[in-house]
C-alpha atoms as one frame of an Amber mdcrd trajectory, in Angstrom:
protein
 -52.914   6.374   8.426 -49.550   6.240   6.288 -46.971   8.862   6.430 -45.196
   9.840   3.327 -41.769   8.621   2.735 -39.076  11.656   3.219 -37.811  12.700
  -0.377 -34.415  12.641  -1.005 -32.923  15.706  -2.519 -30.379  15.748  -5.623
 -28.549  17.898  -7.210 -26.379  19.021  -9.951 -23.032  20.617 -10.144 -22.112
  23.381  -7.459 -18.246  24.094  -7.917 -17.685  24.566  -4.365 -19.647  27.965
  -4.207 -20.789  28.005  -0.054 -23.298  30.263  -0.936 -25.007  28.370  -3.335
 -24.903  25.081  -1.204 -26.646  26.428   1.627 -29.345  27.770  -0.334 -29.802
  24.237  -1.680 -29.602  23.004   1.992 -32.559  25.426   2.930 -34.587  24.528
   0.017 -33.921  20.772   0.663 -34.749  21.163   4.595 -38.551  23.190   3.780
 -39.194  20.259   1.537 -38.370  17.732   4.148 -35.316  16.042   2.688 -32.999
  14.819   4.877 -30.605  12.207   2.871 -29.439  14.746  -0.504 -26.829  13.372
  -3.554 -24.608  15.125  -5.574 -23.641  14.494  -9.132 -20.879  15.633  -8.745
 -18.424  19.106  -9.731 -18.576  19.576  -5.934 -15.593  21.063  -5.725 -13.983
  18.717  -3.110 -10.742  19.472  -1.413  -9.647  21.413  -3.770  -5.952  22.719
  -2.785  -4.770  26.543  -1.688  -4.636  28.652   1.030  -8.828  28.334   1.516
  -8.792  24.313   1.446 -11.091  22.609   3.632 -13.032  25.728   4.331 -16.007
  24.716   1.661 -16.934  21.187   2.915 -16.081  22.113   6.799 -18.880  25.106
   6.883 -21.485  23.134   4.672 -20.563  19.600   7.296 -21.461  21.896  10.011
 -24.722  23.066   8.863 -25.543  19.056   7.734 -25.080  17.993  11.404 -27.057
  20.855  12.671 -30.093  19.938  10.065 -29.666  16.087  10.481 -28.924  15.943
   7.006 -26.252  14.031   5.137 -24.810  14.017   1.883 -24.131  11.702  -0.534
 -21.228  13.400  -3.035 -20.619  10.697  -6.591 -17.455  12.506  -7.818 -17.585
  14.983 -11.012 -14.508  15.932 -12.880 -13.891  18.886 -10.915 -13.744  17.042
  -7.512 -10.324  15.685  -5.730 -10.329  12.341  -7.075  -6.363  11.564  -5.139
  -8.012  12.447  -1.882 -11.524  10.522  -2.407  -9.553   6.960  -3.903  -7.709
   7.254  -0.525 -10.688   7.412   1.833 -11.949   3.551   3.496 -15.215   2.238
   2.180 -17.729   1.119   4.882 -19.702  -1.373   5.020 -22.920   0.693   3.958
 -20.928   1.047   0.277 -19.926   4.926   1.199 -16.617   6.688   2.329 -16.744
   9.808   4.683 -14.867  12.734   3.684 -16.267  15.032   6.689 -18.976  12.886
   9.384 -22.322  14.101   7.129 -19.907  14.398   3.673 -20.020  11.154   2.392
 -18.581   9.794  -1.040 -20.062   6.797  -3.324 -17.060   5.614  -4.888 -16.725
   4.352  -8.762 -18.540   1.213  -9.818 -20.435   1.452  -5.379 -23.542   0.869
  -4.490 -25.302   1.648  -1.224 -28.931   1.882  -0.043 -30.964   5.178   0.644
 -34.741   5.250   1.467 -34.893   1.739   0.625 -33.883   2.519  -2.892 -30.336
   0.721  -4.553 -28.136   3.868  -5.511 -25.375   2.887  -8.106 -22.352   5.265
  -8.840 -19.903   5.873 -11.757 -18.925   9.342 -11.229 -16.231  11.242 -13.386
 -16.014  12.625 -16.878 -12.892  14.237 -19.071 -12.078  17.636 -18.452 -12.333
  19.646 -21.764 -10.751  22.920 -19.940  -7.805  20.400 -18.829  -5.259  22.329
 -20.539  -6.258  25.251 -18.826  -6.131  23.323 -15.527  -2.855  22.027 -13.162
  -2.481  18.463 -11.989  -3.180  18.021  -8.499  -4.527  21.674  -7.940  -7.614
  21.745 -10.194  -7.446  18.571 -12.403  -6.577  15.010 -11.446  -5.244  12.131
 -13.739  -7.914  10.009 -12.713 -11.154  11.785 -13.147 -12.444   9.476 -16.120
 -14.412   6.251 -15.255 -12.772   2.736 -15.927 -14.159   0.026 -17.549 -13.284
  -2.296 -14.521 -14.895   0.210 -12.287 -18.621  -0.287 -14.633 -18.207  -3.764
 -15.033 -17.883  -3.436 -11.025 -21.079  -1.896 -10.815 -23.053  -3.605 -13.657
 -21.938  -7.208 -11.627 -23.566  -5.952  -8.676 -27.165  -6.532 -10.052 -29.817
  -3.930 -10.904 -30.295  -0.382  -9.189 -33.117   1.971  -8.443 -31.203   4.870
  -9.433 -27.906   5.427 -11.496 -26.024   8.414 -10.397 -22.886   9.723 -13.309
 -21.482  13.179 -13.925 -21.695  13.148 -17.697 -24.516  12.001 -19.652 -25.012
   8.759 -21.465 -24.268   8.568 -25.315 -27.789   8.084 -26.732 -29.146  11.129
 -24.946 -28.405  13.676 -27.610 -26.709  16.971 -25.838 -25.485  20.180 -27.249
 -23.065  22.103 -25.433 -21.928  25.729 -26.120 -18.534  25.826 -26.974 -17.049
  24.697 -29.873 -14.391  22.501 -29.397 -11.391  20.494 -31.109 -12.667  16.830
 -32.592  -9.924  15.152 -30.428 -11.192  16.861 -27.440 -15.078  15.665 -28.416
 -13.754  12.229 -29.224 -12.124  12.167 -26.060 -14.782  12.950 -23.567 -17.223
  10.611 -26.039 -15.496   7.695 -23.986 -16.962   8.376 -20.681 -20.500   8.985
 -22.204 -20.075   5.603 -24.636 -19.049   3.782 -21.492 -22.143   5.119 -19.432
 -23.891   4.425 -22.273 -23.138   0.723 -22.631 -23.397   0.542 -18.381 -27.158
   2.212 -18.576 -28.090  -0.466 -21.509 -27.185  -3.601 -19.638 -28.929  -2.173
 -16.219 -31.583  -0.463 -17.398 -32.382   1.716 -14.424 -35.622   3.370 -14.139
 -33.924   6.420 -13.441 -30.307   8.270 -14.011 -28.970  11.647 -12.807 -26.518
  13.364 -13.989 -24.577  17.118 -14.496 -21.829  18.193 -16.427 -23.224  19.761
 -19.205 -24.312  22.901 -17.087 -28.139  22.536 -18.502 -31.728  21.231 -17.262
 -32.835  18.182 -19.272 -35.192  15.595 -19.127 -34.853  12.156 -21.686 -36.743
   8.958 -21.548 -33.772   6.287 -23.150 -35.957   2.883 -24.083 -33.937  -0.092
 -24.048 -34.959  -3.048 -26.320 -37.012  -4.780 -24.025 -39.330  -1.921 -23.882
 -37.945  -0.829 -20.519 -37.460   3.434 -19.804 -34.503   4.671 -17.857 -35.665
   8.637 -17.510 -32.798  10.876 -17.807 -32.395  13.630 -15.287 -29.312  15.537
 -16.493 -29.086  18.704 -13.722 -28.292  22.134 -14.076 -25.559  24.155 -12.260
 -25.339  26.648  -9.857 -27.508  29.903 -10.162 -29.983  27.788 -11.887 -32.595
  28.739  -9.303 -35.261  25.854 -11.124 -33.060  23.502 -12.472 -29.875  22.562
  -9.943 -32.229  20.522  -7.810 -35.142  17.907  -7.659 -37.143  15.832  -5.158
 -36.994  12.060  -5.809 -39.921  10.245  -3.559 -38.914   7.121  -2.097 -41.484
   4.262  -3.613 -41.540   0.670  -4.388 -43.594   2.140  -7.980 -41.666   3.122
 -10.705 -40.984   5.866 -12.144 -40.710   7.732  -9.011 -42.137  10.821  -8.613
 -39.515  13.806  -9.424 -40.244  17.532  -8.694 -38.143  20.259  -9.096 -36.746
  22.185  -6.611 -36.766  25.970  -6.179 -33.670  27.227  -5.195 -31.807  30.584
  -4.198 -28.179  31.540  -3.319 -27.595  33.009  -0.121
């Protein structure tokens, strides 16, 4: 008799809403996840009189469930505080004991699957935003950080914030060209990253909607394209990802409500 492999939960961007995350803890814990990733747009240590309060109430309720989770940094996330944090030897960083961070260009290993990171994206609100309260200098990718990754060798799953050029998005807002040329870098860079791993799959956020993509490489290959929803998108914040040595895996979405 075989028993079926855990699935590991992942999900898309949360802004540090407590309310939100532990409804996305209970819906991961009735499906039997116990190892969940975030695409970042946490909301990590973000400064002020409330800091700390977000991650140490959500840590508490990870130890108590057995759960951990895996955050690859958005643009909204503390990038000065995660850059400072020691990388183990599993490829992760702990922020809090069950918070753990997959740093730029890392790797690590999760249900027997190869997770590769290259978090971060440009901030098209940053003018609206402070430096070192709600926006950091260094929330965009580097090209040294993807050729880190991309020298590593091939991954199960590719985990960004923004989404690869060649998947065609449309946002909402209408915004300056500079601005759109600007944040184009991050998703050109992912794009040429995704084209010379060729994942079978990719998650990502950012764009604040639920959509699916299959990008086909040259060699016939498919990396599907997850992009995630963000909070109070009660069918389209969260999927399932079944551990397998098939690809595709099997992805389900995940039902989820605020508390």
């Amino acid at each position: 008799m075989t028993t079926e492999p855990r699935p590991i939960a992942i999900f898309g961007d949360w802004h540090g809403l407590l309310g939100w995350a532990l409804g996305s803890l209970d819906a991961a814990g009735i499906a039997g996840a116990r190892t969940l990733i975030h695409v970042g747009d946490f909301g990590l240590d973000f400064p002020g009189r409330n800091r700390g309060r977000f991650e140490k109430k959500l840590n508490r309720i990870l130890v108590e469930r057995e759960m951990t989770l895996v955050l690859s940094l958005g643009n909204h996330d503390n990038h000065d505080t995660a850059t400072k944090l020691e990388v183990w030897d599993d490829g992760l960083s702990s922020f809090r004991s069950n918070i753990r961070t997959l740093p730029r260009g890392g790797r690590t290993l999760i249900e027997g699957l190869t997770i590769g990171g290259l978090g971060g994206a440009y901030s098209i609100d940053r003018k609206h935003r402070t430096e070192g309260k709600d926006w950091w200098a260094n929330e965009e990718p580097t090209q040294e950080e993807a050729d880190l990754l991309v020298a590593g060798g091939p991954v199960d799953i590719f985990i960004t914030h923004d989404v690869p050029a060649s998947v065609p998005m449309k946002g909402d807002l209408k915004l300056p060209a500079n601005v759109v040329a600007r944040a184009e870098r991050t998703r050109t860079l992912l794009d040429t990253v995704v084209r010379r791993l060729r994942p079978p799959h990719l998650f990502a956020g950012h764009w604040h909607q639920r959509r699916t993509y299959d990008l086909v490489h040259e060699a016939g290959t498919v990396t599907r394209v997850d992009v995630l929803a963000n909070e109070f998108a009660t069918n389209g914040n969260g999927v399932l990802v079944w551990p397998s040595e098939q690809m595709p895996l099997r992805v389900e979405p995940m039902r989820i409500t605020t508390r």
